[in-house]
MARDREN-305466 format. One record per residue: x, y, z of N, C-alpha, C, O in turn. Coordinates in Angstrom, 2 decimals, padded with zeros to 5 digits. Each point is the difference from the previous one (the first is absolute). Layout:
BEGIN
PT,n.east,n.north,n.up,ca.east,ca.north,ca.up,c.east,c.north,c.up,o.east,o.north,o.up
PT,X,Y,Z,X,Y,Z,X,Y,Z,X,Y,Z
...
***
This chain:
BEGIN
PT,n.east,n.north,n.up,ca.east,ca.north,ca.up,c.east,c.north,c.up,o.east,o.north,o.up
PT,090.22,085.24,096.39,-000.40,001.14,-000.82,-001.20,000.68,000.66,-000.90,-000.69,000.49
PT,000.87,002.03,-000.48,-001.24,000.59,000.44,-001.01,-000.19,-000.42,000.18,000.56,-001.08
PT,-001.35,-000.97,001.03,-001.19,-000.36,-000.61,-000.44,001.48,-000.70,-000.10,001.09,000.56
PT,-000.12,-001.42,-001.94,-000.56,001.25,-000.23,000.65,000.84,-001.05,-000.66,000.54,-000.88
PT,001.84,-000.45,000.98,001.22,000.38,-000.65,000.76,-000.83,-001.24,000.92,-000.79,000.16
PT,-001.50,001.14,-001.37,000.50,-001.16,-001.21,001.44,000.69,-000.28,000.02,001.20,-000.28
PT,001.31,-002.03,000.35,000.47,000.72,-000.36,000.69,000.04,-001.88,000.95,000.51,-000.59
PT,-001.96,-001.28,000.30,000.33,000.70,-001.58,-000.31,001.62,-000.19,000.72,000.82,-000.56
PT,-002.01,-000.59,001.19,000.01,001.20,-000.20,000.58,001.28,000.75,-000.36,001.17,000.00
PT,001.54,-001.95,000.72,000.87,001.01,000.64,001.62,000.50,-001.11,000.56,001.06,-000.25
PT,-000.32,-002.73,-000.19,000.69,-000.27,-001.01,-000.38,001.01,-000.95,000.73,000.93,-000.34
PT,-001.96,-001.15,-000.09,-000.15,001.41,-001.40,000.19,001.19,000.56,000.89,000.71,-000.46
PT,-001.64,-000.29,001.49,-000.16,001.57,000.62,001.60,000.26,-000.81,000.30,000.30,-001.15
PT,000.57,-000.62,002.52,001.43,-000.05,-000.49,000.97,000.33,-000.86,000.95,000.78,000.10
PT,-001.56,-001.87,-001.44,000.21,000.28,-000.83,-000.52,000.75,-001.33,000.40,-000.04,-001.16
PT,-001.41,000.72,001.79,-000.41,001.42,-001.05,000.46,000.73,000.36,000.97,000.48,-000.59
PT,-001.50,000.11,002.00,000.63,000.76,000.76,001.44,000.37,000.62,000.49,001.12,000.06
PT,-000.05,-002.09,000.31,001.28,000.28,000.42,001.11,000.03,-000.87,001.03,-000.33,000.59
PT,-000.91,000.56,-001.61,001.19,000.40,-000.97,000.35,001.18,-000.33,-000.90,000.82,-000.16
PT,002.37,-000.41,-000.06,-000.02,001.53,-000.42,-000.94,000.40,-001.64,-000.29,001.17,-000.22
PT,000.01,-001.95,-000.51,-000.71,000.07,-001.17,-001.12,000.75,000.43,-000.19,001.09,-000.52
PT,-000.59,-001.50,001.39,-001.45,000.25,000.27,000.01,001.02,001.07,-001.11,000.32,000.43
PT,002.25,000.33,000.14,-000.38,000.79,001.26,-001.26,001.12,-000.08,-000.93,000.11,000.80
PT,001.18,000.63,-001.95,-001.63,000.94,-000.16,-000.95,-000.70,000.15,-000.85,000.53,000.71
PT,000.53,-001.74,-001.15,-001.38,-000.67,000.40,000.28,-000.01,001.55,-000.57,000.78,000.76
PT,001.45,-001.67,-000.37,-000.01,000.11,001.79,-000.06,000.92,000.75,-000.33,-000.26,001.16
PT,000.66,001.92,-001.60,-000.32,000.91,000.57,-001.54,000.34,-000.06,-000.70,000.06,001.01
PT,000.25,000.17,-002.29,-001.19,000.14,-000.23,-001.04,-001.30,001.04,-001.12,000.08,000.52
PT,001.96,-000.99,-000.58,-001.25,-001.04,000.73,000.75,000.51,001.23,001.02,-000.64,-000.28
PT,-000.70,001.22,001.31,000.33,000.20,001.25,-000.63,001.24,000.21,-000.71,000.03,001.01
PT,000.78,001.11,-001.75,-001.23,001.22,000.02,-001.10,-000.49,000.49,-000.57,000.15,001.08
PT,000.25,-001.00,-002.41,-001.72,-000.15,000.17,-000.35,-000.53,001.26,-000.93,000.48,000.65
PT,001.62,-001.44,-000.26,-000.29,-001.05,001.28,-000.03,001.39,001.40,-000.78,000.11,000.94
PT,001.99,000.76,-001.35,000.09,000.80,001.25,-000.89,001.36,000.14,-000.13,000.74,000.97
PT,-000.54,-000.65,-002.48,-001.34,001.12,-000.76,000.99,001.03,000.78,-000.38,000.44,001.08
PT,001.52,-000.08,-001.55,000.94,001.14,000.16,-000.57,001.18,-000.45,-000.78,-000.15,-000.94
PT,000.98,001.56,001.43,-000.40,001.36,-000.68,000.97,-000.51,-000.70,000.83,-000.89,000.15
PT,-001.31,002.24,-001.56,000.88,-000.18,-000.91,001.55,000.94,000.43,000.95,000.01,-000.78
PT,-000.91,000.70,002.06,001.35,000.69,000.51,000.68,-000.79,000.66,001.17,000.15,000.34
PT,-002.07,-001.32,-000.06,001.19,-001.13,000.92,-000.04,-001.24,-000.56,-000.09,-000.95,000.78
PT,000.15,000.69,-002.17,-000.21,-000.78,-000.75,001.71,-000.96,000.31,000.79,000.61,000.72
PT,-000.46,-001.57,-001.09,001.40,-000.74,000.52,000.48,-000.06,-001.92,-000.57,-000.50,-000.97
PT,001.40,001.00,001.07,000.68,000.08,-001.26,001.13,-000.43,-000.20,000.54,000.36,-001.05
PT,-000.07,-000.93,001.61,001.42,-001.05,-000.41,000.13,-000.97,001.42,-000.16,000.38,001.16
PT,000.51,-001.74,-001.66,000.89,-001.22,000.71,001.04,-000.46,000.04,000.57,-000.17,-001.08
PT,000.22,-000.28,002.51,001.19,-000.60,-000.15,-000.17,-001.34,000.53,000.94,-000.80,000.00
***
């Protein structure tokens, strides 16, 4: 295992994030991380 890297908390990321339930939060958390203008903001996932 990589030192450093827990992966329970990869396990959660995952699973908040990665479901179709939650995709607006995952977009919204991918904006912020990328501090998008608001004209090149990422508005839908496949």
């Amino acid at each position: 295992m990589i030192s450093g890297i827990d992966p329970r908390g990869d396990f959660a990321f995952k699973k908040v994030f990665g479901s179709e339930s939650s995709k607006e939060l995952t977009i919204s958390l991918v904006n912020a991380v990328l501090q998008t203008l608001p004209d090149q903001r990422i508005v839908g996932l496949e």
